[in-house]
PyMOL Python script that loads the backbone (N, CA, C, O; Angstrom):
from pymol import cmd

cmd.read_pdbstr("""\
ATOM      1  N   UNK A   1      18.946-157.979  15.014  1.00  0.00           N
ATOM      2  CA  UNK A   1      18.284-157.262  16.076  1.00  0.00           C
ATOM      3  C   UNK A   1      19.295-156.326  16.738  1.00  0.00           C
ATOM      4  O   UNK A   1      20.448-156.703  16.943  1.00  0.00           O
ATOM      5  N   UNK A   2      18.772-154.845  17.143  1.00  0.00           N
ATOM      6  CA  UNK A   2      19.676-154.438  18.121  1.00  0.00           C
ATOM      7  C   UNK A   2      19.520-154.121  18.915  1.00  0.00           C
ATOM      8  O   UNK A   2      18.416-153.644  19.176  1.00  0.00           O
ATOM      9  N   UNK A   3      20.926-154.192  20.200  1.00  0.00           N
ATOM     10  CA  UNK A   3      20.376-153.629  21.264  1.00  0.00           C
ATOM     11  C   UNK A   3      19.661-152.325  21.884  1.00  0.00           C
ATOM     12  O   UNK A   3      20.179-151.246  21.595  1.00  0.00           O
ATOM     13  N   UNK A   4      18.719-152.322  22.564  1.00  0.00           N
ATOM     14  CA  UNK A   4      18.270-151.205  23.133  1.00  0.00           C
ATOM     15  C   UNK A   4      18.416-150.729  24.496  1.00  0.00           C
ATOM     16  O   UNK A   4      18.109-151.285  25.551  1.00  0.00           O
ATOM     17  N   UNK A   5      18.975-149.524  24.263  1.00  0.00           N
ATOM     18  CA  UNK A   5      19.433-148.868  25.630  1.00  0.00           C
ATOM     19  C   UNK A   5      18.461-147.716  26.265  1.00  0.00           C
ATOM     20  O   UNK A   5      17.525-147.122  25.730  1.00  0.00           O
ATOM     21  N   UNK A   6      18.872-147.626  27.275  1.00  0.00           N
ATOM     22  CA  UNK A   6      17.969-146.999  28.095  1.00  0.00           C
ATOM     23  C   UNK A   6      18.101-145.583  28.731  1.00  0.00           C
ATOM     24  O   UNK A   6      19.083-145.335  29.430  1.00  0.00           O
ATOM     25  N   UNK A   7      17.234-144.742  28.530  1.00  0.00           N
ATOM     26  CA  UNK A   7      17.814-143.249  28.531  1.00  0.00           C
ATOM     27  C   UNK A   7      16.356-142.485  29.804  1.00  0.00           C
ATOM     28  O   UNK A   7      15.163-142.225  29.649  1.00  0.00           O
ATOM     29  N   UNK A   8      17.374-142.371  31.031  1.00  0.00           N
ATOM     30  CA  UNK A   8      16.299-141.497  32.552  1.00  0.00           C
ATOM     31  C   UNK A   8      17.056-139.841  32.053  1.00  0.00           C
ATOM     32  O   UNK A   8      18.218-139.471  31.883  1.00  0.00           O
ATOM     33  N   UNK A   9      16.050-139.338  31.973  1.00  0.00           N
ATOM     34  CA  UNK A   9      16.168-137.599  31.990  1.00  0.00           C
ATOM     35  C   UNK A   9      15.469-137.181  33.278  1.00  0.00           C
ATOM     36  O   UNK A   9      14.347-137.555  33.619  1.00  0.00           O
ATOM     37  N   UNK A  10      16.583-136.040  34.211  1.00  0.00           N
ATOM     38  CA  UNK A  10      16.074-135.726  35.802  1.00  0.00           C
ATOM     39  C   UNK A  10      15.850-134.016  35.381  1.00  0.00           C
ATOM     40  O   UNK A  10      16.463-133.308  34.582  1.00  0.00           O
ATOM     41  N   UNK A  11      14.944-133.788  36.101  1.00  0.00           N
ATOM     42  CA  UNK A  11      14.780-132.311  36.613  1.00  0.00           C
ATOM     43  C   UNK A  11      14.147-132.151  35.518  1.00  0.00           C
ATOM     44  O   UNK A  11      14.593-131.097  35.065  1.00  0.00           O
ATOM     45  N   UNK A  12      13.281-132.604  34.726  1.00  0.00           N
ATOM     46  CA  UNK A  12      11.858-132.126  33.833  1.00  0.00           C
ATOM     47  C   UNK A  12      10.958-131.254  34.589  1.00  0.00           C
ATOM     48  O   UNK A  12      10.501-131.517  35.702  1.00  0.00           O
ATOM     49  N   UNK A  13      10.729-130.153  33.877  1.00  0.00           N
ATOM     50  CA  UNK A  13       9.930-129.209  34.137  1.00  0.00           C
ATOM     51  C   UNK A  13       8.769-130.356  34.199  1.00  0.00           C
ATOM     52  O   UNK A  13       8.710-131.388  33.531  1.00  0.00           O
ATOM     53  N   UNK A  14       7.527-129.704  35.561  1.00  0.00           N
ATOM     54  CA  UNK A  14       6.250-130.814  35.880  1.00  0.00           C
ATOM     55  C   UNK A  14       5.204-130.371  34.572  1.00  0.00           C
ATOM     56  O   UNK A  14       4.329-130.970  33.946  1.00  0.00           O
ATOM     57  N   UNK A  15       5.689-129.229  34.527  1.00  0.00           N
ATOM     58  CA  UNK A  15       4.610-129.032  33.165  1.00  0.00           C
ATOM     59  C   UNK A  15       4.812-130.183  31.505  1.00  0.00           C
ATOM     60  O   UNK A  15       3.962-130.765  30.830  1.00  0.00           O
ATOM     61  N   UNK A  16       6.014-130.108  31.402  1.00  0.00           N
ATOM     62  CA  UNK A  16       6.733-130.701  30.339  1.00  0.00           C
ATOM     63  C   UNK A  16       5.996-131.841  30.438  1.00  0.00           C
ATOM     64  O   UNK A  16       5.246-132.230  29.542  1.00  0.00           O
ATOM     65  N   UNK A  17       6.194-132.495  31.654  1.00  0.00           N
ATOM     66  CA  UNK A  17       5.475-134.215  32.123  1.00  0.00           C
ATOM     67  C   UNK A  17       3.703-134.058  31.825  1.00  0.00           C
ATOM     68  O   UNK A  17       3.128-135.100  31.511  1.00  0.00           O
ATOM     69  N   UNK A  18       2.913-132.836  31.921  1.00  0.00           N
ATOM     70  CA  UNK A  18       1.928-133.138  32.085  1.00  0.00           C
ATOM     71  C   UNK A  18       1.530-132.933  30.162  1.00  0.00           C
ATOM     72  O   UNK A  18       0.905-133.716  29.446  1.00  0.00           O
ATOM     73  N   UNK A  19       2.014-131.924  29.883  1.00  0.00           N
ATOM     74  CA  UNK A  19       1.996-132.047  28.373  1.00  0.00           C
ATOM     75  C   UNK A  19       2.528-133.058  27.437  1.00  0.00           C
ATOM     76  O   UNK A  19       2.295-133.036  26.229  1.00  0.00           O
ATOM     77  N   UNK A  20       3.165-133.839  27.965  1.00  0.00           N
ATOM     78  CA  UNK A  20       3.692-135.195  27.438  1.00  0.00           C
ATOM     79  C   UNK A  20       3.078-136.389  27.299  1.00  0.00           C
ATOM     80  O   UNK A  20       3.119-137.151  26.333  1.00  0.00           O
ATOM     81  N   UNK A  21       2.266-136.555  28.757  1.00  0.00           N
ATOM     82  CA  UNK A  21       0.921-137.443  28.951  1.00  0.00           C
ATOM     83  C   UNK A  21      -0.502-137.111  28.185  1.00  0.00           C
ATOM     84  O   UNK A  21      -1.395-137.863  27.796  1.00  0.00           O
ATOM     85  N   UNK A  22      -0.301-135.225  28.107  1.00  0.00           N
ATOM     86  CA  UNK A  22      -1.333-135.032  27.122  1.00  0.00           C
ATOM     87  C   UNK A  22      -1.225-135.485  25.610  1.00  0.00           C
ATOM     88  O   UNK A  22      -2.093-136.135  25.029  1.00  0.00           O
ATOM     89  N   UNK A  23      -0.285-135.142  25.174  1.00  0.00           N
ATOM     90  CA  UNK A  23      -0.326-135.475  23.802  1.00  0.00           C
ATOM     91  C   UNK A  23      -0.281-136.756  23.964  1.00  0.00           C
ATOM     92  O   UNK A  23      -1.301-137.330  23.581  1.00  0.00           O
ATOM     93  N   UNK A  24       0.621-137.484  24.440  1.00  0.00           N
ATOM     94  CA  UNK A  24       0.536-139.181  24.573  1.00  0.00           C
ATOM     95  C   UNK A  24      -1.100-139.457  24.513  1.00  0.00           C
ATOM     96  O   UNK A  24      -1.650-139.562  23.417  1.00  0.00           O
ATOM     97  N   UNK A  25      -1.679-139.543  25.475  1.00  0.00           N
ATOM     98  CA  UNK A  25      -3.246-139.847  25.152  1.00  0.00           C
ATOM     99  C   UNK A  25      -4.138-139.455  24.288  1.00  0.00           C
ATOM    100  O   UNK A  25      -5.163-140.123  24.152  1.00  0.00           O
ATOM    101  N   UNK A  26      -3.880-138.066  23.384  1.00  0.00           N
ATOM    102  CA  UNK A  26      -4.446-137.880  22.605  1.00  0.00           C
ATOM    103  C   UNK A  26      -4.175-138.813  21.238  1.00  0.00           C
ATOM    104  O   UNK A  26      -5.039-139.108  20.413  1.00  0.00           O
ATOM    105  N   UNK A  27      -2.653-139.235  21.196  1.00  0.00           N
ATOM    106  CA  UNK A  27      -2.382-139.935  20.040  1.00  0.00           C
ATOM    107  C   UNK A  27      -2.333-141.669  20.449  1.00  0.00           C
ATOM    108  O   UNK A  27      -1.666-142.556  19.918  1.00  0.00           O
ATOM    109  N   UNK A  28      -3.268-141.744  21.549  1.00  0.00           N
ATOM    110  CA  UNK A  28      -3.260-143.468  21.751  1.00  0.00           C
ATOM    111  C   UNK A  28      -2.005-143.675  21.983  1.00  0.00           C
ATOM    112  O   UNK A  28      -1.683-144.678  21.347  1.00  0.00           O
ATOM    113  N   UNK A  29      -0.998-143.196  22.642  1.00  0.00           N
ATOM    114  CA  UNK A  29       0.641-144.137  23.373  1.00  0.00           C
ATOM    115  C   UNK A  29       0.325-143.634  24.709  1.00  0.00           C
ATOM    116  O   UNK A  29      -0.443-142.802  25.191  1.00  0.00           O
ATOM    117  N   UNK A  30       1.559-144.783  25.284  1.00  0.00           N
ATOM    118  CA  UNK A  30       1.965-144.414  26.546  1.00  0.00           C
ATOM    119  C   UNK A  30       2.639-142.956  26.662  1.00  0.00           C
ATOM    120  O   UNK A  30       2.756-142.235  25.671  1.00  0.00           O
ATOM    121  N   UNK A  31       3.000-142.638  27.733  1.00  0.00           N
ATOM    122  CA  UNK A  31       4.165-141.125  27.603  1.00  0.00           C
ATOM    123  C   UNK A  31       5.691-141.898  27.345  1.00  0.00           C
ATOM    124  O   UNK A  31       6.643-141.203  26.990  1.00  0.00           O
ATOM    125  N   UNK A  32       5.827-143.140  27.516  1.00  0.00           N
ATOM    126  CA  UNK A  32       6.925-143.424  26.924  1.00  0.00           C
ATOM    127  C   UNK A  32       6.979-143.503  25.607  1.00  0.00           C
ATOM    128  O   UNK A  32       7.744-142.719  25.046  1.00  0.00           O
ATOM    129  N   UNK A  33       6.072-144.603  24.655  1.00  0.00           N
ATOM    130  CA  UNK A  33       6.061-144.492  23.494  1.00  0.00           C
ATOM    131  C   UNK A  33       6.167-142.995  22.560  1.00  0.00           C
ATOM    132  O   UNK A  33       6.581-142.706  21.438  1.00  0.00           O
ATOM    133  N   UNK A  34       5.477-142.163  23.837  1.00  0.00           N
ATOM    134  CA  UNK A  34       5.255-140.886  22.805  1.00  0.00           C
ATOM    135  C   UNK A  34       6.871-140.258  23.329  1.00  0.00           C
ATOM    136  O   UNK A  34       7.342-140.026  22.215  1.00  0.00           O
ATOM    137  N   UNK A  35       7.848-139.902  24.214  1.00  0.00           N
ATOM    138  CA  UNK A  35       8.619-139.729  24.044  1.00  0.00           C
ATOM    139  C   UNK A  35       9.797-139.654  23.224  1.00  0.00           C
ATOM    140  O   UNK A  35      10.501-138.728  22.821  1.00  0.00           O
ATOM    141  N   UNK A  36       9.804-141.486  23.039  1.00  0.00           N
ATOM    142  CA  UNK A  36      10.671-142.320  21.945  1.00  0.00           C
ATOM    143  C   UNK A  36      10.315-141.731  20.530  1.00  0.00           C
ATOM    144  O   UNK A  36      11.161-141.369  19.713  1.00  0.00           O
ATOM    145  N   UNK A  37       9.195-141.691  20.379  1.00  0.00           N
ATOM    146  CA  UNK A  37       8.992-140.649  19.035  1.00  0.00           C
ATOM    147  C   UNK A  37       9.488-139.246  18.971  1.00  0.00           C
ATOM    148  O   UNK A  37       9.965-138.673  17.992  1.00  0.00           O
ATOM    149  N   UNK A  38       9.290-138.772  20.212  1.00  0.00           N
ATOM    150  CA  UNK A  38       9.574-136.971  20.044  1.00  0.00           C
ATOM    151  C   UNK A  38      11.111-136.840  19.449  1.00  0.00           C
ATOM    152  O   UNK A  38      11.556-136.124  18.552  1.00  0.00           O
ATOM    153  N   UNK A  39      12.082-138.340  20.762  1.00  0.00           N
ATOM    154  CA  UNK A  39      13.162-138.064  20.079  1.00  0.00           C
ATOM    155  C   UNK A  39      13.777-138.505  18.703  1.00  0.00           C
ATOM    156  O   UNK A  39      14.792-137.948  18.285  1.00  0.00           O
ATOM    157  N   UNK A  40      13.084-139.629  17.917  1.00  0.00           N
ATOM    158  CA  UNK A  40      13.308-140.015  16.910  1.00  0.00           C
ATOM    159  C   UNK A  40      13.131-138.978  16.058  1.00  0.00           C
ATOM    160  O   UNK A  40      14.150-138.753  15.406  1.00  0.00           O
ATOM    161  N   UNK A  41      11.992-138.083  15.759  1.00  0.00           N
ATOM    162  CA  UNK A  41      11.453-137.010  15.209  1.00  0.00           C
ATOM    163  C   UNK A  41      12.684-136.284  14.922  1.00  0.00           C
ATOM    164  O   UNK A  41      13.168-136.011  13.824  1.00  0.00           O
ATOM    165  N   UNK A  42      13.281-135.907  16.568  1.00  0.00           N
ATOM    166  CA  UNK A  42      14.106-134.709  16.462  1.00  0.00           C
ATOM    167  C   UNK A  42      15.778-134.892  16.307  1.00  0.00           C
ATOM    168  O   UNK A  42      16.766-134.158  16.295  1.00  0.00           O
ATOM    169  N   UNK A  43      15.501-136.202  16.206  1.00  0.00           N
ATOM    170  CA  UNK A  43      17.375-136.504  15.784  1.00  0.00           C
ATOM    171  C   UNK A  43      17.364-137.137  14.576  1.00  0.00           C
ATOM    172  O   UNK A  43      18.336-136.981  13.837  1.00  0.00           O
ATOM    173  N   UNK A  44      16.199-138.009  14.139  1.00  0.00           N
ATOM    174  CA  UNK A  44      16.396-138.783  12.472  1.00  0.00           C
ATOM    175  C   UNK A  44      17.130-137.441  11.236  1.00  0.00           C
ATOM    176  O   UNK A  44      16.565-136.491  10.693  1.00  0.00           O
ATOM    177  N   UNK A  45      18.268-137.820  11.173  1.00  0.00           N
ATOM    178  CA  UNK A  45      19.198-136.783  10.314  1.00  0.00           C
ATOM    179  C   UNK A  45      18.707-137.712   8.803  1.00  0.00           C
ATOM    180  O   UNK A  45      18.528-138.903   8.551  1.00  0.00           O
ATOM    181  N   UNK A  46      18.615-136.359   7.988  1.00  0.00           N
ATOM    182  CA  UNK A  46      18.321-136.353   6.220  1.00  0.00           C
ATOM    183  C   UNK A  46      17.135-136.397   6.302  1.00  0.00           C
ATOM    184  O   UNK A  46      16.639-136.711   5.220  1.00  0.00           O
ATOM    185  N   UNK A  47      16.095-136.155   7.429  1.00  0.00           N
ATOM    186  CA  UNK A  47      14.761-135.841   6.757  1.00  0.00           C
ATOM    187  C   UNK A  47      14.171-134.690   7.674  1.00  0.00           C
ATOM    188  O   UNK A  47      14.211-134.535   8.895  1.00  0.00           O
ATOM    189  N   UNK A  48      13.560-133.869   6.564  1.00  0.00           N
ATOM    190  CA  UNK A  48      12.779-132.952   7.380  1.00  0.00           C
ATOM    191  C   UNK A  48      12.100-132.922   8.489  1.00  0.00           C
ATOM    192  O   UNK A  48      12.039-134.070   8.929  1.00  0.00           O
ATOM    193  N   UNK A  49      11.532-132.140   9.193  1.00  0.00           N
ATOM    194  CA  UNK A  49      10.604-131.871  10.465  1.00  0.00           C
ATOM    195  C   UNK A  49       8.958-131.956   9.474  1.00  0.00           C
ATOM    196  O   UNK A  49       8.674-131.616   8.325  1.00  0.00           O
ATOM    197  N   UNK A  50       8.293-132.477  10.412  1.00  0.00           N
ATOM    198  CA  UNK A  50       6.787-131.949   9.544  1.00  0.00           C
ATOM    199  C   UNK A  50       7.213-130.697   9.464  1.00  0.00           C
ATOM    200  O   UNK A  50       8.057-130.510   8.588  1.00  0.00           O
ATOM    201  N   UNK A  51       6.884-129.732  10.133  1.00  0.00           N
ATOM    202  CA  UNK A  51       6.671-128.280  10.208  1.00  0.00           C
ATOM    203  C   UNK A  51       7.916-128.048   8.881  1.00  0.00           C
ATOM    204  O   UNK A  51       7.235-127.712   7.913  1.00  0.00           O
ATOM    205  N   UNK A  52       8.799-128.069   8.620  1.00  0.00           N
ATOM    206  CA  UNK A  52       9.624-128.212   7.530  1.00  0.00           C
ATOM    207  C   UNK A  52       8.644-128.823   6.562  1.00  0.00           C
ATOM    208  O   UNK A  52       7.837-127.977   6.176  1.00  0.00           O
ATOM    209  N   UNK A  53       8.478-129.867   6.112  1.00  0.00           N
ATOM    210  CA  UNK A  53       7.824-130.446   5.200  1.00  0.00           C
ATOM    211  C   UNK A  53       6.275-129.434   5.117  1.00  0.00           C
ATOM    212  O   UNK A  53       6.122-128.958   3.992  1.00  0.00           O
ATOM    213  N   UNK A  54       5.550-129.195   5.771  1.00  0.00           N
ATOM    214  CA  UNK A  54       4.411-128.487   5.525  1.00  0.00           C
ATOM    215  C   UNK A  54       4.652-127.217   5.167  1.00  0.00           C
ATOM    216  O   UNK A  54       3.943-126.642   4.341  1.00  0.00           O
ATOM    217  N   UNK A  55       5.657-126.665   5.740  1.00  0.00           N
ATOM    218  CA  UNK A  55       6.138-125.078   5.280  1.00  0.00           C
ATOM    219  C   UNK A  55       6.512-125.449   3.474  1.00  0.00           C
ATOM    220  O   UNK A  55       6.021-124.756   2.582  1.00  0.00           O
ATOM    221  N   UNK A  56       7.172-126.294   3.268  1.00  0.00           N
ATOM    222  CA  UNK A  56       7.709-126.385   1.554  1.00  0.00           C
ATOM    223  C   UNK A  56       6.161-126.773   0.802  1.00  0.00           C
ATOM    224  O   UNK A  56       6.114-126.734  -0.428  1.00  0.00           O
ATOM    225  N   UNK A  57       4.942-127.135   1.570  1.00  0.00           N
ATOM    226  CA  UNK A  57       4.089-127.291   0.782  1.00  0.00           C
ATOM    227  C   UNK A  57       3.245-126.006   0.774  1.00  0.00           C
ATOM    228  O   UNK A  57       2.676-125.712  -0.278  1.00  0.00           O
ATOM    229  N   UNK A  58       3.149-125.432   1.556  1.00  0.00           N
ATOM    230  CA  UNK A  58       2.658-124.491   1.650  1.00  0.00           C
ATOM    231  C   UNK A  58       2.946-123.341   0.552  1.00  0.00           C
ATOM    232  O   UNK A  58       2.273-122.575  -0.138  1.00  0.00           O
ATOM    233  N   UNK A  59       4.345-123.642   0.770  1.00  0.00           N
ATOM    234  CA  UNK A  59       5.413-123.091  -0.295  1.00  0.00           C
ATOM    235  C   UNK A  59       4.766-123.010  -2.236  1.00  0.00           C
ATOM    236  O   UNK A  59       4.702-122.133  -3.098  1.00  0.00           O
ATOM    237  N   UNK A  60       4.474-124.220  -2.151  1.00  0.00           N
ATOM    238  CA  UNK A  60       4.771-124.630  -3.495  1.00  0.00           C
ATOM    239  C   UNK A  60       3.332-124.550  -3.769  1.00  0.00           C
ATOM    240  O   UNK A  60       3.082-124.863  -4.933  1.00  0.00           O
ATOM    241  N   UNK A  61       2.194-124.196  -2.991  1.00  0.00           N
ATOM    242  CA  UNK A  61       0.931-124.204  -3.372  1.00  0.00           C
ATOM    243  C   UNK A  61       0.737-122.696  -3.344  1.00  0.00           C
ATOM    244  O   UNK A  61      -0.373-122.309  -3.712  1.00  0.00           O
ATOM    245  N   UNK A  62       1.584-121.817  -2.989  1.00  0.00           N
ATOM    246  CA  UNK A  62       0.897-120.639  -2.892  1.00  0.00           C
ATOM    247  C   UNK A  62       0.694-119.836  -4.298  1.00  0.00           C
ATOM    248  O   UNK A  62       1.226-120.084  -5.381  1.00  0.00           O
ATOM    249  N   UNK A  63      -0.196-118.840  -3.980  1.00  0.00           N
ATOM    250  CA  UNK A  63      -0.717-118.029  -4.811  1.00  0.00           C
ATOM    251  C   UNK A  63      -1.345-119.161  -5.924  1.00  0.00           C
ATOM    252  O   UNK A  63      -1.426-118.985  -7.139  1.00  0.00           O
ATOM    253  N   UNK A  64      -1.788-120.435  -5.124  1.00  0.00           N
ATOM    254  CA  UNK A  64      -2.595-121.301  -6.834  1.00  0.00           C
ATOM    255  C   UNK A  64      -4.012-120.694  -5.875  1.00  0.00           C
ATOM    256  O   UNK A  64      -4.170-120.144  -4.786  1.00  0.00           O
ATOM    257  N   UNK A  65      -5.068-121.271  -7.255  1.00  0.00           N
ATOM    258  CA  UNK A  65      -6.698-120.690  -6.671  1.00  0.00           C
ATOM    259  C   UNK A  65      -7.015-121.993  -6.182  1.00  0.00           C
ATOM    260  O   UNK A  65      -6.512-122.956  -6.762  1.00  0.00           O
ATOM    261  N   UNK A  66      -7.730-122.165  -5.257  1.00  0.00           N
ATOM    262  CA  UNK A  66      -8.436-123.774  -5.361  1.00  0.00           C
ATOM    263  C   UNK A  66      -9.820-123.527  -5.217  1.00  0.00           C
ATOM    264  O   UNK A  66     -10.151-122.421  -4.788  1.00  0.00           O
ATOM    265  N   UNK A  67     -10.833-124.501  -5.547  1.00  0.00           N
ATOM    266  CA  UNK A  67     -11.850-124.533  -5.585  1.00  0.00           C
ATOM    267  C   UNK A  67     -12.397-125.116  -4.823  1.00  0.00           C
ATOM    268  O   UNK A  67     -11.991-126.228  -4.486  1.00  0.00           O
ATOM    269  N   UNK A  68     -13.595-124.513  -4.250  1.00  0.00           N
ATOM    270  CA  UNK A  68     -14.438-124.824  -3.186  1.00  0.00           C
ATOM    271  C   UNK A  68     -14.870-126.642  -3.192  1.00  0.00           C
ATOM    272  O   UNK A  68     -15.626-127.292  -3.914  1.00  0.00           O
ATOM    273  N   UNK A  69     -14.076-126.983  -2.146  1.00  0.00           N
ATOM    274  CA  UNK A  69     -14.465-128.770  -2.346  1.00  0.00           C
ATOM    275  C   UNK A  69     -15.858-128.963  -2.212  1.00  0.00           C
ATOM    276  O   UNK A  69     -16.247-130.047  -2.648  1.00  0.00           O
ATOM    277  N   UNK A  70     -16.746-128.196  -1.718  1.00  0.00           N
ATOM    278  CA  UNK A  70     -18.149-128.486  -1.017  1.00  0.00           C
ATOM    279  C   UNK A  70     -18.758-128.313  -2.387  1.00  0.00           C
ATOM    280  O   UNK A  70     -19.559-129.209  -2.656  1.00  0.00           O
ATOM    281  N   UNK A  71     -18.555-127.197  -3.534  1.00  0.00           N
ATOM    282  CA  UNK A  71     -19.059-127.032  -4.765  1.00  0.00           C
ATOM    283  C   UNK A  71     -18.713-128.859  -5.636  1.00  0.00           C
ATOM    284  O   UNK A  71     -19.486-129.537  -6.314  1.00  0.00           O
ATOM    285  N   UNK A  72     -17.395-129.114  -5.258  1.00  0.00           N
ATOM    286  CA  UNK A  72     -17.404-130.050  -6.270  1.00  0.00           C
ATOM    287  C   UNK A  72     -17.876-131.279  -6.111  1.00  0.00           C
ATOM    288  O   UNK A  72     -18.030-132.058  -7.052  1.00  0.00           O
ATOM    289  N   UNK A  73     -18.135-131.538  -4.941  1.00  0.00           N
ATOM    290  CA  UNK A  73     -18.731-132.601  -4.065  1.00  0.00           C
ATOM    291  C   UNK A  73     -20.218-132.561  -4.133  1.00  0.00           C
ATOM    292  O   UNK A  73     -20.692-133.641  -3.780  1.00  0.00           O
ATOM    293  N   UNK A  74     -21.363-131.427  -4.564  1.00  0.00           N
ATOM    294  CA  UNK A  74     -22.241-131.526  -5.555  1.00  0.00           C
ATOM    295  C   UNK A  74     -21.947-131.561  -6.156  1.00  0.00           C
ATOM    296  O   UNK A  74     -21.638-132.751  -6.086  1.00  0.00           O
ATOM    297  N   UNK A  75     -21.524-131.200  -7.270  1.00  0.00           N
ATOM    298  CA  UNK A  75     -21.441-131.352  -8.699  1.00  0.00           C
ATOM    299  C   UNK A  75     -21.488-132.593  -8.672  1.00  0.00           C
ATOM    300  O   UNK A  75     -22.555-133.073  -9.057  1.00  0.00           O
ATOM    301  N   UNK A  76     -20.021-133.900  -8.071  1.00  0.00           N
ATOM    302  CA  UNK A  76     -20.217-135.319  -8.511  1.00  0.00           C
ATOM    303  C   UNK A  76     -21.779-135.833  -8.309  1.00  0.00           C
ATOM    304  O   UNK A  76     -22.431-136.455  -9.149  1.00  0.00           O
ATOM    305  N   UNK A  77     -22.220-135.427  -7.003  1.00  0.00           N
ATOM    306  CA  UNK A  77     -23.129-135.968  -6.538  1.00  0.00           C
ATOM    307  C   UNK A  77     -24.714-135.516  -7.185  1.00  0.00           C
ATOM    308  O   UNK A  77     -25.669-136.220  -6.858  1.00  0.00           O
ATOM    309  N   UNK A  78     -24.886-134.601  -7.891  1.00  0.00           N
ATOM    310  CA  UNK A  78     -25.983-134.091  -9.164  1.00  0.00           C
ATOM    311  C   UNK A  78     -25.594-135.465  -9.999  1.00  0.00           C
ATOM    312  O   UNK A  78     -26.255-136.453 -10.318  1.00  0.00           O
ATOM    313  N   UNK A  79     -24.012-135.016 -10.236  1.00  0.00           N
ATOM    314  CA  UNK A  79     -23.758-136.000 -11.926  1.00  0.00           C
ATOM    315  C   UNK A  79     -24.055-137.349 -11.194  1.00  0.00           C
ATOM    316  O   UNK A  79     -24.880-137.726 -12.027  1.00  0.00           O
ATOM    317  N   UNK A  80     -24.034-138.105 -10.524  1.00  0.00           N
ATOM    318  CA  UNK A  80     -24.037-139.264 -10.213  1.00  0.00           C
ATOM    319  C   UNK A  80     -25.687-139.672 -10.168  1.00  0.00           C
ATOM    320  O   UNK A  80     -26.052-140.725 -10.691  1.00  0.00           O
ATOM    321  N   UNK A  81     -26.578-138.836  -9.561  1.00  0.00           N
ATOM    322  CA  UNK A  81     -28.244-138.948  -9.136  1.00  0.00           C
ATOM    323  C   UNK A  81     -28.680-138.802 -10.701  1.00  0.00           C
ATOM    324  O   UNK A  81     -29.442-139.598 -11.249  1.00  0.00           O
ATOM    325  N   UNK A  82     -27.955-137.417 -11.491  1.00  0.00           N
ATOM    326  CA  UNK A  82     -28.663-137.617 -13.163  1.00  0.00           C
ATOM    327  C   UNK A  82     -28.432-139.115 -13.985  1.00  0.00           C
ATOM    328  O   UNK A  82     -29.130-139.680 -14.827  1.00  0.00           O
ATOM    329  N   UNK A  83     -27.570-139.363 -13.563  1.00  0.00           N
ATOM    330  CA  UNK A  83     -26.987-140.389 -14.013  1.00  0.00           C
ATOM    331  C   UNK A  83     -27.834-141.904 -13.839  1.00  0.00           C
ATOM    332  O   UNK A  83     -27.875-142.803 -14.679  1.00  0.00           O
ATOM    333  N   UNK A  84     -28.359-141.887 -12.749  1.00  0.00           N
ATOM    334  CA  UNK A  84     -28.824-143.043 -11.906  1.00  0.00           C
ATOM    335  C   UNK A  84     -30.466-142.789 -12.536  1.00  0.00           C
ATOM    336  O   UNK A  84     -31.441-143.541 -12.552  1.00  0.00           O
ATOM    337  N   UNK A  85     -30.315-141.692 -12.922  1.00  0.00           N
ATOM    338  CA  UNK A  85     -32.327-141.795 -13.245  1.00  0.00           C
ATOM    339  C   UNK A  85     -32.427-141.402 -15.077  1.00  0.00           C
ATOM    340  O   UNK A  85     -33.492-141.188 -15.656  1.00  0.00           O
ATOM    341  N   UNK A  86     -31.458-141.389 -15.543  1.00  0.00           N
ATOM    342  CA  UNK A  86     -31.127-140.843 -16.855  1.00  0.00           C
ATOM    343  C   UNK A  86     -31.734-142.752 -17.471  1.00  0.00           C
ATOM    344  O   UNK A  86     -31.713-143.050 -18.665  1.00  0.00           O
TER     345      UNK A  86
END
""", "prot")
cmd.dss("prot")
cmd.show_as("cartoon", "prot")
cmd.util.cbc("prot")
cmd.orient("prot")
């Protein structure tokens, strides 16, 4: 187990605090829990940022075609109903 220490930050912008509680409640934490994440996020060294990680996917998908999911999502769902009365 290790110890855990304890970290007060003074003179936060009031906005900072109210956007902190926002996202906190949107993602179900306290504003502490969601803190402890912001900084884990932004100091865990050897791994990317999302925004890093989504930019390299973005990356690596571009210029492919994709196909309309709503088309293929009938299609299963024809093949599955022909199927069921076939």
């Amino acid at each position: 187990m290790c110890a855990m220490a304890q970290l007060l930050v003074r003179k936060v912008d009031e906005d900072l605090v109210i956007r902190l509680k926002q996202r906190a409640a949107r993602a179900g934490r306290s504003a502490e829990a969601e803190h402890r994440l912001i900084l884990e996020e932004a100091l865990r060294s050897g791994r990317p940022s999302f925004l890093e990680r989504a930019r390299r996917h973005r990356e690596a998908l571009r210029g492919r075609v994709h196909s309309d999911s709503a088309e293929l999502i009938r299609e299963d769902r024809d093949r599955d109903y022909d199927n069921e009365w076939s």
